[in-house]
C-alpha positions as CSV (number, residue, x, y, z in Angstrom):
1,X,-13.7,-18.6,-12.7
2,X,-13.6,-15.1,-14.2
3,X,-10.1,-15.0,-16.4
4,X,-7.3,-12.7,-17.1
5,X,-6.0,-13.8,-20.3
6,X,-4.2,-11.0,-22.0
7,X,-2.6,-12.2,-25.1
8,X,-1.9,-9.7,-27.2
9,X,-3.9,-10.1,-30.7
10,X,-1.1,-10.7,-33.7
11,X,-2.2,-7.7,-35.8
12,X,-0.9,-5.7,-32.6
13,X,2.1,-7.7,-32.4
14,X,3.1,-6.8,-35.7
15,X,2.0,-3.9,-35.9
16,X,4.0,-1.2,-33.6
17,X,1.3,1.6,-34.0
18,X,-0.7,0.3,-31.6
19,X,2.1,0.5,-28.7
20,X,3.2,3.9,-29.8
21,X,-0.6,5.5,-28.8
22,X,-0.8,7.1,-25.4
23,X,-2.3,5.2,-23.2
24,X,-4.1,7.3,-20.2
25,X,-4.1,5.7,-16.5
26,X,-6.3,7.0,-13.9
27,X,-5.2,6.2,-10.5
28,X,-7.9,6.4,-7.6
29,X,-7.4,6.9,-3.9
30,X,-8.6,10.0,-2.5
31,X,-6.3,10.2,0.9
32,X,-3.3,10.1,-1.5
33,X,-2.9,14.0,-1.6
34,X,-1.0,14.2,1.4
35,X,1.5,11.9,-0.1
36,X,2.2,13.9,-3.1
37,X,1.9,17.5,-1.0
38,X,3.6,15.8,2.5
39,X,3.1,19.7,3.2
40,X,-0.7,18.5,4.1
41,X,-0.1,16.8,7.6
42,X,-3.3,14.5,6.9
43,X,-4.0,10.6,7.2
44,X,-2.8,8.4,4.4
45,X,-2.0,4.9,4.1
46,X,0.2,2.4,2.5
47,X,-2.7,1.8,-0.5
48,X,-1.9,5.3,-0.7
49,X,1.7,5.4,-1.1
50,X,1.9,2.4,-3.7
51,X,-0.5,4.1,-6.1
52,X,1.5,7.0,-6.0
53,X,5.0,5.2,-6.7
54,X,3.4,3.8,-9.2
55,X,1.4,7.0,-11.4
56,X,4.5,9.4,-10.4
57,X,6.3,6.7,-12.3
58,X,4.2,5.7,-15.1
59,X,4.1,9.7,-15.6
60,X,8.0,9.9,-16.3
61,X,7.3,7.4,-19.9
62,X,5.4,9.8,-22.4
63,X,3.5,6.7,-23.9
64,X,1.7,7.2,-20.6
65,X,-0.7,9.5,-19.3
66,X,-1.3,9.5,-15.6
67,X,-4.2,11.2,-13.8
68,X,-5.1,10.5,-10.5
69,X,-8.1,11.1,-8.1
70,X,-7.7,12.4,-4.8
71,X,-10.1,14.0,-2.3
72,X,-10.7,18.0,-1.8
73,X,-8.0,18.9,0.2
74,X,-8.8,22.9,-0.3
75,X,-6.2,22.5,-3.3
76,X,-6.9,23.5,-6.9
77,X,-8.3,20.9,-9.1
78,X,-6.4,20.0,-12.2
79,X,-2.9,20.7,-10.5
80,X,0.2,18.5,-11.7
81,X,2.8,17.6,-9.5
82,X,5.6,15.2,-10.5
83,X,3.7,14.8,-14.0
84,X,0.4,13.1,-12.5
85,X,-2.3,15.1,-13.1
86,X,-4.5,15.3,-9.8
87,X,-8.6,15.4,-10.4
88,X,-10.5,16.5,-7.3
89,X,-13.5,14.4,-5.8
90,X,-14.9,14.0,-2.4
91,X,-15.0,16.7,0.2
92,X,-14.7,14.1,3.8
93,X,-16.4,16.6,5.5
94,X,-19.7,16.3,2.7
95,X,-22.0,13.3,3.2
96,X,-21.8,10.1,1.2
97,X,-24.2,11.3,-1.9
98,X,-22.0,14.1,-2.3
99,X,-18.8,12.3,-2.5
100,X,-20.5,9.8,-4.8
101,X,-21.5,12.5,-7.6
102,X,-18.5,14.7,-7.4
103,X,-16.0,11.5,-7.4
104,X,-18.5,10.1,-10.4
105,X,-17.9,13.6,-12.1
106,X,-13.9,13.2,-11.6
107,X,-13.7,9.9,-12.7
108,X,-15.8,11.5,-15.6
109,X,-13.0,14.5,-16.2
110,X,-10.5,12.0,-16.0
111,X,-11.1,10.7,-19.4
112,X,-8.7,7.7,-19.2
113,X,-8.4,4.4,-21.0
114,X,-7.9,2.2,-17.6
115,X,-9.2,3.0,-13.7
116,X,-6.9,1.5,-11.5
117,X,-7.9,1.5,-7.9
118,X,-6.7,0.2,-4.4
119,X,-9.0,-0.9,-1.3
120,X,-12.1,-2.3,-0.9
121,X,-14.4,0.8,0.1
122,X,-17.8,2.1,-1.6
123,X,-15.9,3.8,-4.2
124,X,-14.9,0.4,-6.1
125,X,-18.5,-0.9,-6.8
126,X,-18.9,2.7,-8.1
127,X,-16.1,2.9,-10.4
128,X,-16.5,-0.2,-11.7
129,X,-19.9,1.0,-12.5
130,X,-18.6,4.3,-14.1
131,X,-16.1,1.7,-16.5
132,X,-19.2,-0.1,-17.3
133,X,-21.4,2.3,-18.5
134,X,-18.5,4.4,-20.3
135,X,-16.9,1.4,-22.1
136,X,-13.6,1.5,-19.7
137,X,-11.5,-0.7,-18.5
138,X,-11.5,-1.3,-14.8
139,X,-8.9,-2.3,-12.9
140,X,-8.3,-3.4,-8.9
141,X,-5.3,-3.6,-6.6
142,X,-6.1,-5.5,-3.6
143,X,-5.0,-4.1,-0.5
144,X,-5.3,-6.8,2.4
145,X,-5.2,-10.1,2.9
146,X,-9.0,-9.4,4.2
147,X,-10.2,-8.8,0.6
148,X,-8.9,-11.8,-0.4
149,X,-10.1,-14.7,2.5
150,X,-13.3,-13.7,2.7
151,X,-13.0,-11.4,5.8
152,X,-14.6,-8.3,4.1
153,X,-17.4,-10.7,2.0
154,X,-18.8,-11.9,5.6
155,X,-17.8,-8.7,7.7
156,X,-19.7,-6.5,5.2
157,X,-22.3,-8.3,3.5
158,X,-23.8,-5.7,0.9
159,X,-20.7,-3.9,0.3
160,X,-18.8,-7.1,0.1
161,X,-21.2,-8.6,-2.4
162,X,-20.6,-5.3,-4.5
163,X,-17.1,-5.6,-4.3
164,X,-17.3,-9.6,-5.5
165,X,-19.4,-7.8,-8.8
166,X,-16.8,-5.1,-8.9
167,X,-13.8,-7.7,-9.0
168,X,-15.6,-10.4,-11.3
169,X,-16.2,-7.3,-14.2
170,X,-12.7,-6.0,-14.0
171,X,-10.4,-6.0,-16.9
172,X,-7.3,-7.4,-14.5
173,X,-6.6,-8.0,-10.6
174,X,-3.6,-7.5,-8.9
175,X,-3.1,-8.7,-5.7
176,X,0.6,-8.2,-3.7
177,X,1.3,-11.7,-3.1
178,X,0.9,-15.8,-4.1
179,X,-0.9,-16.6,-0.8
180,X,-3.9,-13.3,-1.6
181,X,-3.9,-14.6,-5.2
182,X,-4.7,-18.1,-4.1
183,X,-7.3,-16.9,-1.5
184,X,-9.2,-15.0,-4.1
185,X,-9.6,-17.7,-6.5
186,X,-10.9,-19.8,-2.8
187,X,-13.4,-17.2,-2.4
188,X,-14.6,-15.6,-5.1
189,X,-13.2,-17.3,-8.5
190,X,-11.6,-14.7,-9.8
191,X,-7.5,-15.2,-11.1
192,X,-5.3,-12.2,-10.7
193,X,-1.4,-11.7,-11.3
194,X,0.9,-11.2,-8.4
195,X,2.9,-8.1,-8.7
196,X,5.1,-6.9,-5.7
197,X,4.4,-3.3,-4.3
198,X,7.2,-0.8,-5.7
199,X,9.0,2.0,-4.1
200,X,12.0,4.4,-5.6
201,X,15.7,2.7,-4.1
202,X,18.4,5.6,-3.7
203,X,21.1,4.8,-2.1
204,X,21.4,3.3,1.3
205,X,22.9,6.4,3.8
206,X,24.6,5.0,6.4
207,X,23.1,6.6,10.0
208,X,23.6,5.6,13.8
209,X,20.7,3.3,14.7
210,X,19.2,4.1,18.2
211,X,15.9,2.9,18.3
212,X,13.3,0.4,17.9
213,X,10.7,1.3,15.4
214,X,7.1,1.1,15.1
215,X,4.9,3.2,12.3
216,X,1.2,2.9,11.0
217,X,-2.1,4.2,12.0
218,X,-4.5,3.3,14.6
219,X,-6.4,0.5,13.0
220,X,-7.8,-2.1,15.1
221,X,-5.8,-5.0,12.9
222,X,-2.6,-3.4,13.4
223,X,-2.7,-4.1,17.6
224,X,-0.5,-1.1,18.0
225,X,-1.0,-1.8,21.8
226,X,1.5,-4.6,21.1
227,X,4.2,-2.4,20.6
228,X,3.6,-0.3,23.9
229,X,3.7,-4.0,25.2
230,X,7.0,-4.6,24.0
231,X,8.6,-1.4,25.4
232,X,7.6,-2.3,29.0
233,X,9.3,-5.5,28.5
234,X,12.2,-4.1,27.4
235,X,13.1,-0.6,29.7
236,X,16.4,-0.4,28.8
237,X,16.0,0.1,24.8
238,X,14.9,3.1,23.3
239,X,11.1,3.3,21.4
240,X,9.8,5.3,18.6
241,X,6.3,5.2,17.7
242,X,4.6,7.1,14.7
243,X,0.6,6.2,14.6
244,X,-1.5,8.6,12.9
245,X,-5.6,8.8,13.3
246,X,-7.9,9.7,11.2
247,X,-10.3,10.5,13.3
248,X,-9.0,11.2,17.0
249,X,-10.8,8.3,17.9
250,X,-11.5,7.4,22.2
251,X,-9.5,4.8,21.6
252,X,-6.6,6.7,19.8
253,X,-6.3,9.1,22.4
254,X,-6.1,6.8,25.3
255,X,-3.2,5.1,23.4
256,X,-1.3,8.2,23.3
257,X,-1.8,8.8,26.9
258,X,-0.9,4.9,27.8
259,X,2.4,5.4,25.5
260,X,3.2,9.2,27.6
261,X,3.4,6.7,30.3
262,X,6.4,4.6,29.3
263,X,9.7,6.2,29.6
264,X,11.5,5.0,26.6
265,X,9.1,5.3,24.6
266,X,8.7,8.2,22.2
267,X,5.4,8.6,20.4
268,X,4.7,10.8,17.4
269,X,1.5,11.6,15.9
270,X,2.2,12.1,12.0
271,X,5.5,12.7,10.1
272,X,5.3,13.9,6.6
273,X,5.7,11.1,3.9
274,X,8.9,13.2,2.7
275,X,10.8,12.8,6.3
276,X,9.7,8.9,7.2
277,X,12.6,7.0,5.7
278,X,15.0,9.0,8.5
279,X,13.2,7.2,11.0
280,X,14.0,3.9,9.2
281,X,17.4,4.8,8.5
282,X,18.2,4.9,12.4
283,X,16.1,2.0,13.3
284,X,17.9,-0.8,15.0
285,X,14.6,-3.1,14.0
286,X,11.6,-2.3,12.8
287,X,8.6,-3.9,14.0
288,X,5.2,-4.6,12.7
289,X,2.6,-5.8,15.0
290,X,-0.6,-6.6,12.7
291,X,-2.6,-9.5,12.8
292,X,-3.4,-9.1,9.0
293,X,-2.4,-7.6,6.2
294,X,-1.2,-7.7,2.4
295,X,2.3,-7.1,2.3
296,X,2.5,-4.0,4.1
297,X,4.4,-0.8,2.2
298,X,6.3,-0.1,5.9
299,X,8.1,-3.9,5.2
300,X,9.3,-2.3,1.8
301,X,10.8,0.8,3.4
302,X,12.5,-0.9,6.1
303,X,14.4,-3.4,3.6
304,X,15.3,-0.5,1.5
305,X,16.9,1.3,4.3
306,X,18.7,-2.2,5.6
307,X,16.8,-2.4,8.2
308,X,15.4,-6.0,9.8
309,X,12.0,-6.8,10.6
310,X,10.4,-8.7,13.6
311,X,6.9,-9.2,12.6
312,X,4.4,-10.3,15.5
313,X,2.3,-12.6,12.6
314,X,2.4,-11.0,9.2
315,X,5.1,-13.1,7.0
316,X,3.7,-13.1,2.9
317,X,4.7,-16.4,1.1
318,X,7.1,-16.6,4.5
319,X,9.6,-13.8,2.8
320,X,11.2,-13.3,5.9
321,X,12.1,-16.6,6.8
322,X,12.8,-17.4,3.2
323,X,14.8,-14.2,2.1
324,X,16.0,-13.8,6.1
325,X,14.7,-9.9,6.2
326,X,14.0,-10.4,9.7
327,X,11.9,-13.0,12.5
328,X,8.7,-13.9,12.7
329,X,6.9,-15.0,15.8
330,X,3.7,-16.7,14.1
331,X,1.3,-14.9,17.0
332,X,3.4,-16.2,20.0
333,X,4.0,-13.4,22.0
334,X,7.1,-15.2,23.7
335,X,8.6,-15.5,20.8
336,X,7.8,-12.6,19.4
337,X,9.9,-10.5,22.5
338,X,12.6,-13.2,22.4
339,X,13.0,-13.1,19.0
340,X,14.0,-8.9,19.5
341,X,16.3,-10.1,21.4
342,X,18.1,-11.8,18.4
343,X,17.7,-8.9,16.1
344,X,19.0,-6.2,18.7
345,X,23.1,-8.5,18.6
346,X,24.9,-5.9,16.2
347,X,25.7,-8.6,13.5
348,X,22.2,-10.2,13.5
349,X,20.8,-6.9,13.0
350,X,23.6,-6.0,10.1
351,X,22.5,-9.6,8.4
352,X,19.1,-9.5,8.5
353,X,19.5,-5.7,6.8
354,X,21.7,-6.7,4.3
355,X,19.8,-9.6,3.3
356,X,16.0,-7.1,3.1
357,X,18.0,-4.5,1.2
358,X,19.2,-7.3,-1.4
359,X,15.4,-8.5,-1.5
360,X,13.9,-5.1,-2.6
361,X,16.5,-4.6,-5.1
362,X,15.5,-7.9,-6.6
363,X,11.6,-7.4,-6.1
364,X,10.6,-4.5,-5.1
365,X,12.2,-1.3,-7.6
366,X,9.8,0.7,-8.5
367,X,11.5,0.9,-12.1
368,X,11.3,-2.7,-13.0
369,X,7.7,-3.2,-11.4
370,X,6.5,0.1,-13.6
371,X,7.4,-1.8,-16.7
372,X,5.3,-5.1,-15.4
373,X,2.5,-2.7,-15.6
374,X,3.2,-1.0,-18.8
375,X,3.0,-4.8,-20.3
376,X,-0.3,-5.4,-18.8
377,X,-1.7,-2.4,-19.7
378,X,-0.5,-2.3,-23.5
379,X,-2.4,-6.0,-23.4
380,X,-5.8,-5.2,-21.4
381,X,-6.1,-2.2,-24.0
382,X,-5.1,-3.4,-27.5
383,X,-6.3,-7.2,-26.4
């Protein structure tokens, strides 16, 4: 089983000068530019967003130096925003060897100490390559509980074998929860440390809540169809649905036109990462319909803004049930529209959001899970 054993040598624990050098982070995900310019109306997902909590934090501690990757957006390379210095790679609309050379030349301007990157994709087996040949440290984030099972091993075959060699030479894993920690040692051997996704918790602001909310993008494993499902059930209750493409698919414009069908339901292409907590502010329930996932960044900004979860099958280590953030229906689509029912009574609603909001505080600030990192890092470095 490939290890993770970061004890921290005793000449470095007595020693402070070790801890006092900067130590400099790169960050990779290149559809995170929209995130930190939300004035870029482009596709991003959760990966996305938790890399970017985390460098934009990391940046604010001066022992720290964060860089981070992010596709060519048209914007200039090199430009800092909230202290993380942004590389640019890949051009999307360039072919695959182009985006292999000009992200192998960022991760090359970079000049960090430790790659840190989130979902399994081409560009893993090549920074792990890049750490290899340049004496770095790599390390990985999973992103899905797909990454961890086996699903993309036997879904992708060469890529997935690539990935397995990517994970098994990295300095450290991380993976979002017990249950993807325990699949990965299942599947491929490898031990990683569970550390919670973190997100910034201002204050809660109080705001009338008239609807029942849905947001993601138009992946197949996220069965948004579900949601338009649950609207028809339930005429009398208003719907608000924000799905964003990335790439206009067939299939992502005929579930715009089935959801301009349903009266009560209001559907919304893209709102800017800046503006999205307003929509879970005012949400009676939020609602996640995936088959699959890791423990989804949407979950994290619906406790934080109090607001109670019916999930159609994704529960981590049963949080939900065990915390009581909200219901899940285990795949049983009964259940799943009787249990929204239950949330939508006033006081179950006000519970189940006062028990999520108490559960983020407790595992989920971005403040406490930066210095998890910071830990880590010091040890995979001066190890």
């Amino acid at each position: 089983m490939a290890g993770h054993s970061l004890g921290l040598p005793g000449d470095c624990q007595m020693n402070n000068e070790c801890l006092k050098k900067t130590i400099k982070i790169c960050y990779i995900a290149p559809k995170a530019y929209p995130v930190f310019n939300p004035s870029v109306g482009e596709y991003f997902g959760g990966a996305n967003v938790d890399l970017y909590y985390l460098a934009t934090e990391m940046a604010k501690d001066g022992r720290f130096e964060s860089s981070f990757i992010v596709a060519d957006y048209g914007q200039p390379d090199g430009v800092i925003i909230e202290g993380v210095k942004l590389v640019k790679a890949l051009d999307f609309s360039k072919g695959a060897l182009s985006g292999m050379i000009r992200t192998w030349q960022a991760l090359k301007r970079a000049d960090a100490d430790i790659y840190l990157m989130k979902c399994a994709g081409a560009g893993v087996p090549l920074t792990a390559l890049f750490c290899r040949m340049h004496s770095k440290i790599f390390a990985y984030r999973t992103a899905h509980r797909f990454e961890c099972d086996g699903t993309y091993l036997r879904n992708k075959f060469l890529l997935g074998l690539a990935f397995a060699w990517s994970l098994r030479r990295a300095g450290i894993v991380f993976t979002q929860n017990q249950s993807d920690t325990e699949n990965l040692s299942a599947t491929m051997g490898i031990s990683s440390i569970v550390i919670p996704n973190g997100h910034r918790l201002p204050a809660i602001e109080q705001k009338p809540r008239d609807a029942i909310l849905w947001v993601g993008r138009d992946a197949d494993f996220k069965k948004p169809r579900r949601f338009l499902d649950l609207a028809k059930e339930n005429p009398e209750d208003k719907f608000i649905m924000v799905c964003q493409t990335a790439d206009n698919s067939p299939a992502y414009r005929d579930l715009v036109a089935e959801a301009g069908k349903i009266p009560n339901l209001q559907f919304i292409r893209h709102v800017p990462f800046n503006q999205i907590d307003e929509y879970f502010r005012r949400a009676k329930v939020f609602v996640n319909t995936s088959d699959a996932e890791g423990f989804p960044n949407t979950f994290i900004q619906a406790c934080k803004c109090a607001t109670p979860i019916l999930s159609y099958n994704v529960n981590p280590d049963d949080f939900l049930g065990k915390y009581r953030c909200g219901l899940c229906a285990a795949g049983d689509r009964d259940s799943f529209i009787r249990m929204l029912k239950e949330l939508l009574i006033p006081e179950n609603g006000k519970n189940y959001g006062e028990n999520s909001r108490r559960f983020v505080e407790q595992n989920n600030d971005i403040v406490k899970i930066a210095e998890q990192y910071k830990e880590l890092f010091r040890k995979l470095l001066y190890r």
